[in-house]
C-alpha positions as CSV (number, residue, x, y, z in Angstrom):
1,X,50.0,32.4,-12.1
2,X,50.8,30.5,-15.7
3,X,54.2,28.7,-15.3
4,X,57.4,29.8,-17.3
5,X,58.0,26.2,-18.3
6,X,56.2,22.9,-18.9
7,X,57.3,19.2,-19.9
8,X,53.7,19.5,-22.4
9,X,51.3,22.2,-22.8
10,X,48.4,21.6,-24.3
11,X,46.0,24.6,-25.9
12,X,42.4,24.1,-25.6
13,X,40.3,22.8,-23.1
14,X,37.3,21.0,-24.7
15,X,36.6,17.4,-24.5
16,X,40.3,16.6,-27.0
17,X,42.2,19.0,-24.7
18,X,40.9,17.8,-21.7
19,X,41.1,14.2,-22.9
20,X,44.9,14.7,-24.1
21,X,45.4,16.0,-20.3
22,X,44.3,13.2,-18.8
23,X,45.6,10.4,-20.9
24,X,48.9,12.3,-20.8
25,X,49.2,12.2,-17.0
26,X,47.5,8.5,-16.5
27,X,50.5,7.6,-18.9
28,X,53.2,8.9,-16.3
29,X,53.9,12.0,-18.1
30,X,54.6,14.9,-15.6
31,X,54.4,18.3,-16.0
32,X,51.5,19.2,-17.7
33,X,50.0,22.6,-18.5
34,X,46.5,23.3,-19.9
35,X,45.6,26.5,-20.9
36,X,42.6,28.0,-22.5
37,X,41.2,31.5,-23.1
38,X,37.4,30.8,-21.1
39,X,36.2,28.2,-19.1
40,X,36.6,24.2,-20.0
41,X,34.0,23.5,-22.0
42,X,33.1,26.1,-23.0
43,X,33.3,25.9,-27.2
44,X,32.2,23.7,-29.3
45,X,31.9,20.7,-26.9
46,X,28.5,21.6,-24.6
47,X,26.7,22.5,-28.1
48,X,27.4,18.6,-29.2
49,X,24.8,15.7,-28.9
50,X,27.5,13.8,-27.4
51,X,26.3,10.6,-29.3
52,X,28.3,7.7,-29.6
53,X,28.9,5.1,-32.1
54,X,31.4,2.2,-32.7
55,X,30.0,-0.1,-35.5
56,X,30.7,0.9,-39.2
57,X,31.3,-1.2,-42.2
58,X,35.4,0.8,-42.1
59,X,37.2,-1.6,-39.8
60,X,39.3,0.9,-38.6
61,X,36.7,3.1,-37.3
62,X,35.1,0.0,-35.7
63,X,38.3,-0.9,-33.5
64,X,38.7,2.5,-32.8
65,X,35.2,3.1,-32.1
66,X,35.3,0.0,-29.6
67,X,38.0,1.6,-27.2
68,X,36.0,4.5,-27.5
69,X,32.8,2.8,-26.4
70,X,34.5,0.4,-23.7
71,X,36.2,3.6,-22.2
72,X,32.4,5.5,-21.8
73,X,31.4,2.4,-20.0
74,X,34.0,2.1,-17.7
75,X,34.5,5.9,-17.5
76,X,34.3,6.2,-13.7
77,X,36.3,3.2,-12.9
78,X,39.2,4.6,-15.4
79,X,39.6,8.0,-14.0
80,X,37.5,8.3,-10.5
81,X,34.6,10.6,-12.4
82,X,31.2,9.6,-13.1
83,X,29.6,10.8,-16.7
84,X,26.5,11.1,-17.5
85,X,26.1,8.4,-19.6
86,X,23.1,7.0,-21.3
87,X,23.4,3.6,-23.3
88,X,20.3,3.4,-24.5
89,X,21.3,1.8,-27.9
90,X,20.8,3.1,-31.1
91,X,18.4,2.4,-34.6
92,X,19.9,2.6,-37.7
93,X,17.4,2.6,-40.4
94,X,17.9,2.4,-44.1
95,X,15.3,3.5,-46.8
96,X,16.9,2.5,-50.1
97,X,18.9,-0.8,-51.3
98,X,21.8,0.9,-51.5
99,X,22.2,2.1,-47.6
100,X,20.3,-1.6,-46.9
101,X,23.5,-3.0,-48.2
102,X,25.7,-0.8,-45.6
103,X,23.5,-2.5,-43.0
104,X,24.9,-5.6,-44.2
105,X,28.5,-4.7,-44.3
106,X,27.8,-3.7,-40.5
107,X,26.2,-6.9,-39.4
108,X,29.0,-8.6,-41.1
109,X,31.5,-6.6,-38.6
110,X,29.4,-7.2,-35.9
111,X,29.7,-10.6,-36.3
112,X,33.3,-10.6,-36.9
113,X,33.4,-8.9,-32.9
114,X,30.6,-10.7,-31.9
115,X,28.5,-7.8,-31.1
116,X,24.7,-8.3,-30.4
117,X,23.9,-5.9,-33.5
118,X,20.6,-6.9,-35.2
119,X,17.9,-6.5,-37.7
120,X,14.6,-5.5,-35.9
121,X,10.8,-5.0,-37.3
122,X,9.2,-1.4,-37.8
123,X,7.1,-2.6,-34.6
124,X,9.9,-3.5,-32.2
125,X,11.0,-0.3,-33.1
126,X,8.1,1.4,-32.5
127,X,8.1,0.0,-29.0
128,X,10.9,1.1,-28.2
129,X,10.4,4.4,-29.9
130,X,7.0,5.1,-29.4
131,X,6.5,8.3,-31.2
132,X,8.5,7.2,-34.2
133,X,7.1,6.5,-37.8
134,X,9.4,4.2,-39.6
135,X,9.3,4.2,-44.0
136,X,7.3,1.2,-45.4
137,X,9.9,-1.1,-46.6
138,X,12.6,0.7,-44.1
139,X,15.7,-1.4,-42.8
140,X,16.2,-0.9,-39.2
141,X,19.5,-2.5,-36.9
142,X,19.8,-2.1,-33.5
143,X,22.9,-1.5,-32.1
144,X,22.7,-1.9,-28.1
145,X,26.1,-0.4,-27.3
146,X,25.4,2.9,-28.7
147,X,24.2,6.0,-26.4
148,X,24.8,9.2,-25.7
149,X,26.4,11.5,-22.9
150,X,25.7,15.1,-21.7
151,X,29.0,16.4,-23.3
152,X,30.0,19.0,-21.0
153,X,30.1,16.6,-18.3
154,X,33.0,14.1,-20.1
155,X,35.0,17.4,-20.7
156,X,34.6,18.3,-17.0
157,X,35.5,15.1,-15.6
158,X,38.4,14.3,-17.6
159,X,40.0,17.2,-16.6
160,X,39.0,17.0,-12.9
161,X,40.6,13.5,-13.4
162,X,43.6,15.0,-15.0
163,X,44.0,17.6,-12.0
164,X,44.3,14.6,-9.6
165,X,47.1,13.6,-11.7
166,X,49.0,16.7,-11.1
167,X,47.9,18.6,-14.5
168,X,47.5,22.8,-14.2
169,X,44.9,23.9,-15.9
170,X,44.6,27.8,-16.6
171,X,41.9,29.3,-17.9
172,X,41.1,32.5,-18.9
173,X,44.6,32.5,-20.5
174,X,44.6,33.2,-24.3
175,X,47.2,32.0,-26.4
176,X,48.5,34.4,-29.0
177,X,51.0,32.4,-31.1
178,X,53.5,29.4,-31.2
179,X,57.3,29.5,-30.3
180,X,58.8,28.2,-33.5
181,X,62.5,28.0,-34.9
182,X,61.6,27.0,-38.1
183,X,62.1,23.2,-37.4
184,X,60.6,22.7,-33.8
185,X,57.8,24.5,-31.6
186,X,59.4,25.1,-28.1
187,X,56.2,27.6,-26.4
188,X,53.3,28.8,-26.8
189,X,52.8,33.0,-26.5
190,X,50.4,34.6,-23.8
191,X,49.5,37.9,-22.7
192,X,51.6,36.7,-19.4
193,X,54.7,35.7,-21.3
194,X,56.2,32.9,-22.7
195,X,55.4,29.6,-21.7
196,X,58.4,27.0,-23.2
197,X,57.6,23.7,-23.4
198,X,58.8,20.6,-25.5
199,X,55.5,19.5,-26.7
200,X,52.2,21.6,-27.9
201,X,49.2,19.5,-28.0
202,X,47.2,21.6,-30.0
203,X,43.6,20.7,-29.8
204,X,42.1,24.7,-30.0
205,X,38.9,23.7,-32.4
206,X,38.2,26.2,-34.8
207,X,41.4,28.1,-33.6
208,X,43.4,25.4,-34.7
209,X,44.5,26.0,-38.3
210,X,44.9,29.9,-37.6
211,X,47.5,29.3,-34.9
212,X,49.6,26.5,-37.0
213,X,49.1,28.4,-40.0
214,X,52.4,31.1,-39.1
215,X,54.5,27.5,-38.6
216,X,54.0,27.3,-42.3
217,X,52.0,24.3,-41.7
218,X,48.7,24.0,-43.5
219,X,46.3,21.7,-41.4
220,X,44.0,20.2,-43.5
221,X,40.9,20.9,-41.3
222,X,38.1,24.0,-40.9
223,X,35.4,24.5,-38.9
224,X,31.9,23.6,-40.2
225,X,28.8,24.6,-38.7
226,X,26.8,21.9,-37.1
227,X,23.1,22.9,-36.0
228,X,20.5,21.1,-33.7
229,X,17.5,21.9,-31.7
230,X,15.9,20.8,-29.0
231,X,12.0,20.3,-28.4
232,X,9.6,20.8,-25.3
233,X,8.5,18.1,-23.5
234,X,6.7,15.8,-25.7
235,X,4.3,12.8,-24.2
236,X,5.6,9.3,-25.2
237,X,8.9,10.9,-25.3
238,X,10.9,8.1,-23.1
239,X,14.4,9.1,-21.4
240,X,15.3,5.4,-21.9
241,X,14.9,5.5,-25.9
242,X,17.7,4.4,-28.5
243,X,18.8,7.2,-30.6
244,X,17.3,7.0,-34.4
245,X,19.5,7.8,-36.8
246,X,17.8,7.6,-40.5
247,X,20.6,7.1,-43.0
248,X,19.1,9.0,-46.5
249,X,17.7,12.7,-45.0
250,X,21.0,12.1,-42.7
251,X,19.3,13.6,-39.3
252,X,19.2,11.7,-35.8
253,X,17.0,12.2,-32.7
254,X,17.7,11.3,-29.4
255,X,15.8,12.3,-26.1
256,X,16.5,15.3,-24.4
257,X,15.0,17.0,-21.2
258,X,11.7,15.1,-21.5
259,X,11.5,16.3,-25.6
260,X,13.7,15.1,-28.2
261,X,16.8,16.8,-29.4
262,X,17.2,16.8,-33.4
263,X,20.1,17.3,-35.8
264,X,21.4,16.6,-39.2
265,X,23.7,16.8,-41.4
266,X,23.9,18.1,-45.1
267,X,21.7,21.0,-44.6
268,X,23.9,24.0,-46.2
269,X,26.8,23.3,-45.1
270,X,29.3,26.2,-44.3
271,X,33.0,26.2,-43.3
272,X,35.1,29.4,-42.0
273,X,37.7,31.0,-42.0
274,X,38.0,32.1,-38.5
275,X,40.5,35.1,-38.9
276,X,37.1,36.7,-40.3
277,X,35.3,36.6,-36.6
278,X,36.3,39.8,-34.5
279,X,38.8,39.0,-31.3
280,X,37.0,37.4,-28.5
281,X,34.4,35.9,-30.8
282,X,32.5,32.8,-28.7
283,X,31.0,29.6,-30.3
284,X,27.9,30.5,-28.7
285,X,27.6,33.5,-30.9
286,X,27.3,32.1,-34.0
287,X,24.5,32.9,-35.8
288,X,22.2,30.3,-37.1
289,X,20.7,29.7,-39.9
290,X,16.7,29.5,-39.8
291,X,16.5,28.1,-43.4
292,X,19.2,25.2,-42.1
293,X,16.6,24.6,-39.1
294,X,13.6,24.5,-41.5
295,X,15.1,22.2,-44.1
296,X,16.4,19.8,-41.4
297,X,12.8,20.0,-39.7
298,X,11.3,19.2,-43.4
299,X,13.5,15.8,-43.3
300,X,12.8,14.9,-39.9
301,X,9.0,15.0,-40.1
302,X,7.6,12.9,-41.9
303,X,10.2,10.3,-39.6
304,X,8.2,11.7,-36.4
305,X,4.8,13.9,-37.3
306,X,4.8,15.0,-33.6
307,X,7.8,17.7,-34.4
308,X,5.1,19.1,-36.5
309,X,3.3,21.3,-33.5
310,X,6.4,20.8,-31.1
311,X,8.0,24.1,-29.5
312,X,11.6,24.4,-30.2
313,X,12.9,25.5,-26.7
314,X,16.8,25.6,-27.6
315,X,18.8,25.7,-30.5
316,X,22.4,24.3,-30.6
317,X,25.3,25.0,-32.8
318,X,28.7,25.1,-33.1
319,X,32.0,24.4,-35.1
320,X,33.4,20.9,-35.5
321,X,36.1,20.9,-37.4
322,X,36.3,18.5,-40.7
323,X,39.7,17.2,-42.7
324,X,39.1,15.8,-46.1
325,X,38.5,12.3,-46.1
326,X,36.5,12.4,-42.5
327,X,39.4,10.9,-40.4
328,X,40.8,12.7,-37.5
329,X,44.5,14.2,-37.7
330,X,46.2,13.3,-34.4
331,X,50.2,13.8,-35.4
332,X,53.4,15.9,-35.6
333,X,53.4,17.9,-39.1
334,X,56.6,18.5,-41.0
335,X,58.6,21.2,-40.0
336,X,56.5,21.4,-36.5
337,X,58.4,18.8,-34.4
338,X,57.2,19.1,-30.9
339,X,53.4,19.8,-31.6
340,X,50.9,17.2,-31.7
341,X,48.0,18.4,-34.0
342,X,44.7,16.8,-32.3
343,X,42.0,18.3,-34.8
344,X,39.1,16.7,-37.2
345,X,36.8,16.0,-35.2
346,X,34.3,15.0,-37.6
347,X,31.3,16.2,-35.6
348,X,32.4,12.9,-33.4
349,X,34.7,14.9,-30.8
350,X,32.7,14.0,-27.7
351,X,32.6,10.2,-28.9
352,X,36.5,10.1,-30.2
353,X,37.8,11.9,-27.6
354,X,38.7,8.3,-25.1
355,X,40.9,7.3,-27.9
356,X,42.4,10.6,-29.7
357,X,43.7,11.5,-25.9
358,X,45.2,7.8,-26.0
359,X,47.2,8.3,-29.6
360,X,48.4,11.9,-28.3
361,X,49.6,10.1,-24.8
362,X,51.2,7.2,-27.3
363,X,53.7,10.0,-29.2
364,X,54.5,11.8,-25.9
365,X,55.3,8.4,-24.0
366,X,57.4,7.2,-27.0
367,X,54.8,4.0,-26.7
368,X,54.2,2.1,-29.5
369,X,50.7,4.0,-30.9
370,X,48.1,0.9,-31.3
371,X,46.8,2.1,-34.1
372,X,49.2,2.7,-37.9
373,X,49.7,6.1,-37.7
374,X,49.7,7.1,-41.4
375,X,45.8,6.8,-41.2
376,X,45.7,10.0,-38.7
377,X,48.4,11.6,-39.4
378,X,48.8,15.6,-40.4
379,X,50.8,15.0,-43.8
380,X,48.2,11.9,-45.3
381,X,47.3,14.7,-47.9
382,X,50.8,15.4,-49.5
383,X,49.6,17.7,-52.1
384,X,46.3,18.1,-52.0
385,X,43.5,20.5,-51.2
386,X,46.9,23.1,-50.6
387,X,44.5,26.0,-51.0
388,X,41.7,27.5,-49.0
389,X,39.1,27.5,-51.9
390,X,39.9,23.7,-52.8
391,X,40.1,22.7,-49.0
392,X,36.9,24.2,-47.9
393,X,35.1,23.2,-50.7
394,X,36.0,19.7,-49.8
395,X,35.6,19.7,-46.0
396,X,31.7,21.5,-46.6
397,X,31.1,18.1,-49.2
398,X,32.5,15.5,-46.7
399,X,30.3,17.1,-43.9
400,X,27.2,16.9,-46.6
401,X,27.1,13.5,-47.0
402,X,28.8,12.8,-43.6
403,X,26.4,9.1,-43.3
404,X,26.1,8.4,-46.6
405,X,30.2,8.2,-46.6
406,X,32.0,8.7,-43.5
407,X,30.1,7.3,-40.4
């Protein structure tokens, strides 16, 4: 039975809720209540790649990138739950001297962290990728750190490891609107009543900026469909393969299930408005887009000629949610005291998630946050991209060039 009351509730249980949860309760915070209308994990999270990255030429996204990376290492020493974690490493590789020169900024952070980041030849790279065809006069960096996780599983154990820290979690509860006095949100509406609270984590995906939006706050983040696929199994397909991500055509493989799972970025992108869906619409109902798969497989082929014959055996989409400048937005808006907005994702929730649940622990705590705030926060957009049209438009752009200028 949901609780009348709560010390902090927090609405949605993918890989940020559940993450938020944790960090919450591991930072002494009792009282915790999470709540979500289906399963854990069951949105946008389990249709991610799950990959993770930590070096970029943006020093910011590096140090945050490096808790993030040290925390999926350590996972089951930090809260008592294995992952299923794969750090494999990852190839970056570069086709023109403009994206070359990114490689450069990166080697120049890795040396500034001393990470073992390096330039490698088109034939160390085909060892370790056998069924890879690398560009003539390609730049390719290793980066050993990197990997990838099965994403349902960090969702799942950070809320098993939130549970043993005297978190609820409810599911199957739907929430139907915010308690708001025009200053502060105090609860969160259900079908079973009213359940008042002094803080709201909101992390509810593509729900997010429908349910702040009757606060009067406009959250400067909408849903974009992502879209992947996965193959068959493919010989000279290894398990223990870095991930290739090739800068230009912006589409990374990574091994899946004997095959290779591919996805990509830039390939018509489309945001939504999710008031447009019918109640009770599911993530794993969106429709794809078959011209989206083709022009993504058109990229990646020429990269690896064996996708040419190769039977696509699943296809993965969902609806990470973009702000307009890529960042995150982790903060309490104006005129919304009391709820933490944990949104942005940037197709990176899975990989963010160690430190977004760490920044919405900071606020709650009253800890000093270990990061400036201003660079997450909710109101870093002041006047701009007020209006659906504007905003969209901008949040579909950033996602289309998503590694040419964000990661």
């Amino acid at each position: 039975m949901l609780p009348s009351s709560a010390k902090v509730v927090v609405v949605g249980g993918g890989v940020l809720g559940t993450s938020a949860a944790f960090h919450l309760a591991e930072a002494g915070v009792e009282d915790v209540v999470l709540i979500d209308r289906g399963p854990v994990a069951s949105g946008t999270t389990p249709m991610a790649a799950g990959q993770t990255g930590y070096l970029n030429s943006d020093r910011f996204a590096t140090d945050f990138g490096l808790y993030n990376v040290e925390f999926f290492e350590n996972f089951e020493q930090k809260t008592g739950h294995a992952i299923d974690f794969h750090q494999n490493g990852s190839l970056r590789i570069t086709l023109t001297e403009e994206y070359h020169q990114d490689l450069e900024r990166r080697l120049e952070v890795a040396a500034q962290i001393g990470d073992d980041a390096r330039i490698i030849s088109s034939d160390e790279a085909r060892q370790m990728v056998p069924l890879l065809a690398p560009a003539e006069d390609c730049r390719i960096m290793l980066m050993p750190r990197d990997g990838w996780v099965e994403p349902k599983s960090v969702a799942v154990a950070f809320a098993a490891a939130a549970v043993d820290r005297g978190v609820r979690i409810h599911t199957g509860v739907p929430v139907t609107g915010l308690v708001h006095d025009g200053q502060r949100v105090s609860g969160v509406t259900t079908p079973e009543g009213v359940l008042r609270t002094d803080w709201v984590v909101l992390a509810a995906g593509a729900w997010s900026r429908q349910l702040s939006q009757p606060l009067g706050v406009n959250l400067r983040s909408v849903p974009v469909r992502h879209q992947a696929y996965v193959t068959a199994r493919l010989a000279d397909s290894r398990p223990d393969q870095p991930i290739v991500r090739i800068t230009e055509p912006q589409f990374y493989v990574r091994p899946e299930a004997g095959g290779l799972l591919v996805g990509g970025y830039g390939y018509r992108p489309l945001s939504f408005d999710m008031d447009e869906f019918e109640d009770g619409f599911e993530i794993a109902a969106l429709e794809a887009d078959q011209v989206y798969y083709a022009q993504l497989q058109a990229a990646a082929e020429p990269f690896f000629p064996v996708l040419e014959n190769a039977v696509r055996v699943q296809d993965r989409r969902g609806l990470p949610t973009i702000s307009p400048d890529g960042r995150m937005v982790i903060s309490e808006p104006d005129g919304a005291q009391g709820m933490i907005v944990l949104t942005a994702c940037g197709v990176g929730g899975v990989d963010r998630s160690p430190g977004a649940g760490r920044i919405v622990a900071d606020i709650v705590a009253g800890r000093d946050q270990w990061i400036d705030p201003e660079i997450l926060g909710a109101n870093r957009f002041g006047d701009k991209f007020v209006d659906d049209v504007t905003l969209r438009a901008r949040c579909e752009e950033v996602y289309a060039h998503h590694y040419h200028d964000v990661y």
